[in-house]
LUMTOR-403653 format. One record per residue (C-alpha): x, y, z. Coordinates in nm, 2 decimals, padded with zeros to 4 digits, always signed. Example, Ala and Ser with C-alpha at 12.3 -4.5 7.8 and 13.67 -1.06 7.14 Angstrom:
BEGIN
+--------+--------+--------+
|   east |  north |     up |
+--------+--------+--------+
| +01.23 | -00.45 | +00.78 |
| +01.37 | -00.11 | +00.71 |
+--------+--------+--------+
***
This chain:
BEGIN
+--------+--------+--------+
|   east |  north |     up |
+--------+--------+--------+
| -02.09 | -06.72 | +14.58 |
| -02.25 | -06.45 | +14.81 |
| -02.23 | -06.10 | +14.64 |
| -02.02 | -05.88 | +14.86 |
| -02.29 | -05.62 | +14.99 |
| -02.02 | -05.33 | +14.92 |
| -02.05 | -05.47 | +14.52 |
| -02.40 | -05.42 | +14.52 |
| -02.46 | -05.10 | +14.23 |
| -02.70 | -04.86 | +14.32 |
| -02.89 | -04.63 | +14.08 |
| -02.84 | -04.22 | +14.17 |
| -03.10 | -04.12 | +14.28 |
| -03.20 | -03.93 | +14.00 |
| -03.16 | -04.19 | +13.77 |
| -03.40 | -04.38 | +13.99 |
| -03.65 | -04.04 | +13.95 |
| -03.60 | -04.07 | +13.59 |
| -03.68 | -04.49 | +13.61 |
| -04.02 | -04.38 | +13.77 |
| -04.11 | -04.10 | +13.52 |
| -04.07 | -04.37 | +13.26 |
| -04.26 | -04.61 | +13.44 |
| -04.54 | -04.43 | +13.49 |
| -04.51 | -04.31 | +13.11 |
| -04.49 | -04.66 | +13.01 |
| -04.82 | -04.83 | +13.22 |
| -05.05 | -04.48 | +13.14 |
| -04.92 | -04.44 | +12.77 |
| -04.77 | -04.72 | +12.65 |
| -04.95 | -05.07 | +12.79 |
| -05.27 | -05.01 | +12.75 |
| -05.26 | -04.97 | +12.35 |
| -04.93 | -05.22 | +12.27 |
| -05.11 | -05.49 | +12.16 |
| -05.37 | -05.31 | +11.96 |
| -05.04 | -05.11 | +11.81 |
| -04.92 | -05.44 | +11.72 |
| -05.23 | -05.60 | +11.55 |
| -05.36 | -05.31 | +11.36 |
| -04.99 | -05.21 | +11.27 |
| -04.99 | -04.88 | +11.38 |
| -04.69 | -04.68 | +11.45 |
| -04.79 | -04.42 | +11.79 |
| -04.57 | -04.13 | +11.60 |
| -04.78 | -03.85 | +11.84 |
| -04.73 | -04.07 | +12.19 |
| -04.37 | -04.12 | +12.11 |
| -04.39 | -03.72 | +12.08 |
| -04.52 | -03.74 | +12.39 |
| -04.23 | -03.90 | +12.51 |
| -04.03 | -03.70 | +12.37 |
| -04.18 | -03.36 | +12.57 |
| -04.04 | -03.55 | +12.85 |
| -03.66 | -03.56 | +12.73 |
| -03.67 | -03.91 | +12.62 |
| -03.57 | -03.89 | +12.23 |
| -03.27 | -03.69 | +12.30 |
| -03.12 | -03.87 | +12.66 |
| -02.78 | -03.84 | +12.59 |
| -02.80 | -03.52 | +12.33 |
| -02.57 | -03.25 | +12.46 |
| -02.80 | -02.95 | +12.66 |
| -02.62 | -02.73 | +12.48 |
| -02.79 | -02.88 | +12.13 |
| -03.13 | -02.89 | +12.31 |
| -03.06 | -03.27 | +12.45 |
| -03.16 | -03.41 | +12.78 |
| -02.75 | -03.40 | +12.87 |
| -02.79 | -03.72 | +13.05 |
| -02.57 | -04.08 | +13.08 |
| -02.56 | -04.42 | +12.86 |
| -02.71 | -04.53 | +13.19 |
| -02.98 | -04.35 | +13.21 |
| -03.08 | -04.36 | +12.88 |
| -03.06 | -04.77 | +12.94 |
| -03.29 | -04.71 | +13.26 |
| -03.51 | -04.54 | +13.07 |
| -03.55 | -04.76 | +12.74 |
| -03.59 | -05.08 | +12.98 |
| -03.86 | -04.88 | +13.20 |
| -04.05 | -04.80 | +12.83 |
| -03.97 | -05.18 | +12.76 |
| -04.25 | -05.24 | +13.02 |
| -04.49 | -05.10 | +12.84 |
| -04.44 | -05.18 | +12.47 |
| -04.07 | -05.30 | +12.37 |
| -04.12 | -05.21 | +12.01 |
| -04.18 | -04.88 | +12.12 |
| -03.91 | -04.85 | +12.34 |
| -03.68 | -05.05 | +12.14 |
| -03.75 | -04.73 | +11.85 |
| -03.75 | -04.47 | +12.06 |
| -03.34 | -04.65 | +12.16 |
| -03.27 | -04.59 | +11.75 |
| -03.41 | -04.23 | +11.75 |
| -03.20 | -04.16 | +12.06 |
| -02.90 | -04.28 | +11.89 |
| -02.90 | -04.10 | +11.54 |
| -02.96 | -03.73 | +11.78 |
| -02.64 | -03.80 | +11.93 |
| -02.47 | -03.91 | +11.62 |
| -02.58 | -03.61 | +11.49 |
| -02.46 | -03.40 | +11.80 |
| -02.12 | -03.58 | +11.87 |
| -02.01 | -03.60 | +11.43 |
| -02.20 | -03.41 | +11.27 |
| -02.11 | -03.05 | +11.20 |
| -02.29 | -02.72 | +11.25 |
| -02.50 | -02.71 | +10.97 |
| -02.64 | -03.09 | +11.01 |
| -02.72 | -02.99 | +11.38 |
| -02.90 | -02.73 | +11.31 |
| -03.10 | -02.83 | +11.08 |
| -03.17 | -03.18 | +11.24 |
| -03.16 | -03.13 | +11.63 |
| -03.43 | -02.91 | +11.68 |
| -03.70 | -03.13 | +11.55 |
| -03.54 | -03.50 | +11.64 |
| -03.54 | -03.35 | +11.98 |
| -03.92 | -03.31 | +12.00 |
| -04.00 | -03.58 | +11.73 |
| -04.12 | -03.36 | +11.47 |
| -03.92 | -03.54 | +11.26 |
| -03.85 | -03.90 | +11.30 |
| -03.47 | -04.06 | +11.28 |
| -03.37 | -04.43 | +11.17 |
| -03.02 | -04.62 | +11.17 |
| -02.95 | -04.76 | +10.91 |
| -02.63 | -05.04 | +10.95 |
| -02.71 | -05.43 | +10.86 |
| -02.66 | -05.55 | +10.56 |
| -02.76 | -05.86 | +10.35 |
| -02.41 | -05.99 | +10.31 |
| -02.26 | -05.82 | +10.61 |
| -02.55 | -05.88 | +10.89 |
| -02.45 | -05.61 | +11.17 |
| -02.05 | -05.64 | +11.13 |
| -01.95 | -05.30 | +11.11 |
| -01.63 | -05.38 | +10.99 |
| -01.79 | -05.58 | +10.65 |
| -02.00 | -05.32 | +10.56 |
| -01.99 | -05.32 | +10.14 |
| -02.18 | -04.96 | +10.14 |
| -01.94 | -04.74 | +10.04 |
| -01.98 | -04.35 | +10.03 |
| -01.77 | -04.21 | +09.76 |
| -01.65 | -03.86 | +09.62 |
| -01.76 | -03.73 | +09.35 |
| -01.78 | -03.35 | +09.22 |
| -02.08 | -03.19 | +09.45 |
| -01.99 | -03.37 | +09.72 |
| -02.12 | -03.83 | +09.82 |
| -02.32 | -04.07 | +09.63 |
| -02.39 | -04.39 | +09.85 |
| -02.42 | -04.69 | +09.68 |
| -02.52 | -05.04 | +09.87 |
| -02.77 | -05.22 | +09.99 |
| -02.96 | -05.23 | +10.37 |
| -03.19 | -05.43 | +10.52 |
| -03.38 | -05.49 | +10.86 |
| -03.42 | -05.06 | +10.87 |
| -03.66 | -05.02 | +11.20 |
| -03.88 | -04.71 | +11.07 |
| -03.85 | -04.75 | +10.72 |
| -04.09 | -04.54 | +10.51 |
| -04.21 | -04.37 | +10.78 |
| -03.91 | -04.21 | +10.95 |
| -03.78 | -03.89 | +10.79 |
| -03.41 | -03.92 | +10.79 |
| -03.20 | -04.19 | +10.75 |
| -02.89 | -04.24 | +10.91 |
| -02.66 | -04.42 | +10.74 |
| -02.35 | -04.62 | +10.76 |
| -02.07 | -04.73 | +10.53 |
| -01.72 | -04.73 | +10.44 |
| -01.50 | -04.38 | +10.31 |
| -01.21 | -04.29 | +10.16 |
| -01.12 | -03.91 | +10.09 |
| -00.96 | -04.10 | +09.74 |
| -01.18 | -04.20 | +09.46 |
| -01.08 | -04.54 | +09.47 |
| -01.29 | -04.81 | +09.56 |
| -01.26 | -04.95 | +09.90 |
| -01.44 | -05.15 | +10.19 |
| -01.41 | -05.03 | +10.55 |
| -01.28 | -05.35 | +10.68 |
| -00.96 | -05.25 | +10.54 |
| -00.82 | -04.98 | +10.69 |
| -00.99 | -05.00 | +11.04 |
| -01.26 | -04.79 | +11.27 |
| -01.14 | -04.42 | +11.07 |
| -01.32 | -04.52 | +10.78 |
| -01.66 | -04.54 | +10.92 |
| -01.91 | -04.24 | +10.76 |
| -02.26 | -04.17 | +10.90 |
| -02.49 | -04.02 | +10.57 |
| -02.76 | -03.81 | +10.59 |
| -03.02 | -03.89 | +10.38 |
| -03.40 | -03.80 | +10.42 |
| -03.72 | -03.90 | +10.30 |
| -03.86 | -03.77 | +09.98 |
| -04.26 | -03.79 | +10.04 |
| -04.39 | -03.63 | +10.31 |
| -04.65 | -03.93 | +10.42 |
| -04.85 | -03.94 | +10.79 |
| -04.69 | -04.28 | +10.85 |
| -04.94 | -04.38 | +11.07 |
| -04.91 | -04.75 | +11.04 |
| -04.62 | -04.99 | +11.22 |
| -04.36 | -04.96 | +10.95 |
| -04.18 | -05.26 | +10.83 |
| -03.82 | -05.40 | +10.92 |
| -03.76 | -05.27 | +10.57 |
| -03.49 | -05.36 | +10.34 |
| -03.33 | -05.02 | +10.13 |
| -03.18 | -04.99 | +09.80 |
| -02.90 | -04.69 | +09.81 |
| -02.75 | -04.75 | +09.48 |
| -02.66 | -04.38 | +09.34 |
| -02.80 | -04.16 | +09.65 |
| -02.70 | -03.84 | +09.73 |
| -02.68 | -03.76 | +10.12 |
| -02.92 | -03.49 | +10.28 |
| -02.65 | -03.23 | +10.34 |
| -02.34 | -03.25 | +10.12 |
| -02.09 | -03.34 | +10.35 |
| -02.10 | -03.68 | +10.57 |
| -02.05 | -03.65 | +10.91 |
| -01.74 | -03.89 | +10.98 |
| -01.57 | -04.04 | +11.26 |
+--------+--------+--------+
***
């Protein structure tokens, strides 16, 4: 079947601006280094900061919290323009993106704060922390649970496949909440029960090389900033 020519979607044209900004980013900064990135291990923390002068760790971060303000779209233009040049370093820079705006859109005053500032140029360094080893990516089979106790959460569970692990500085991360201390797994009372925990990284290290898909033990840890940002 012939596309319709009125069907045919056409980028803004600042979107398109923004593709060619990231292009050009991607064949200077990115492509000429990817593969000695990839076979010496090494994790580009200071072109990524780079990137970040530019807008492009906080795309869809509120202006008002020192964000870039822009679309879902764009931010997809953007990360598949990177994606020319190194798609692991695109494909991190996506994660970053997406623990400023959880941040921004659930956390509260205090966590943004602290956080935004620094995420938004890459001063610090932000992972997601979701899959599990019983529960893959299923969101609604997450066994991490983030309970009450009397200074505020402990997390206990188990994560795996954590892009930036050991060298990212906070750690967003995912389970299932109940304002009760009983013992419960999100699954069971639907989407309200999600929580996002704060928790960042004890030793301050350079990490210069390619960190490690890495799996992380939570069993008894107490989140960043007393107080989970839920949703």
């Amino acid at each position: 079947m012939k596309l319709d020519d009125a069907a045919v979607f056409e980028l803004p044209e600042a979107t398109r601006e923004l593709r060619e900004t990231a292009l050009a980013f991607a064949r200077d900064r990115l492509a000429p280094h990817a593969q000695e990135w990839d076979e010496t291990k090494h994790f580009p923390v200071e072109v990524m900061r780079e990137a970040a002068a530019l807008g492009m760790a906080a795309l869809y971060v509120r202006e008002e919290s020192g964000g870039a303000g822009l679309s879902r779209l764009d931010a997809a233009v953007v990360f598949e323009a990177l994606a020319t040049g190194c798609p692991t370093t695109s494909a991190f820079l996506s994660i970053h993106n997406m623990v400023a705006w959880m941040i921004d859109r659930f956390g509260n005053d205090a966590q943004r704060t602290e956080w935004l500032p620094k995420l938004v140029t890459m001063e610090k360094i932000a992972s997601y922390c979701l899959t599990e080893p019983g529960a893959g990516s299923d969101a609604a089979a997450l066994a991490t649970r983030a309970a009450r106790d009397n200074q505020g959460y402990v997390l206990n569970g188990v994560k795996q496949f954590i892009s930036g692990a050991g060298a990212s500085d906070l750690y967003l991360t995912m389970g299932a909440h109940r304002r009760d201390r009983s013992e419960w797994r999100l699954g069971a009372s639907g989407p309200e029960g999600h929580t996002g925990s704060l928790l960042r990284r004890e030793r301050e290290e350079d990490g210069l090389e390619r960190p490690a898909d890495a799996p992380g033990d939570l069993r008894g840890c107490a989140p960043a900033r007393r107080g989970a940002a839920r949703r």
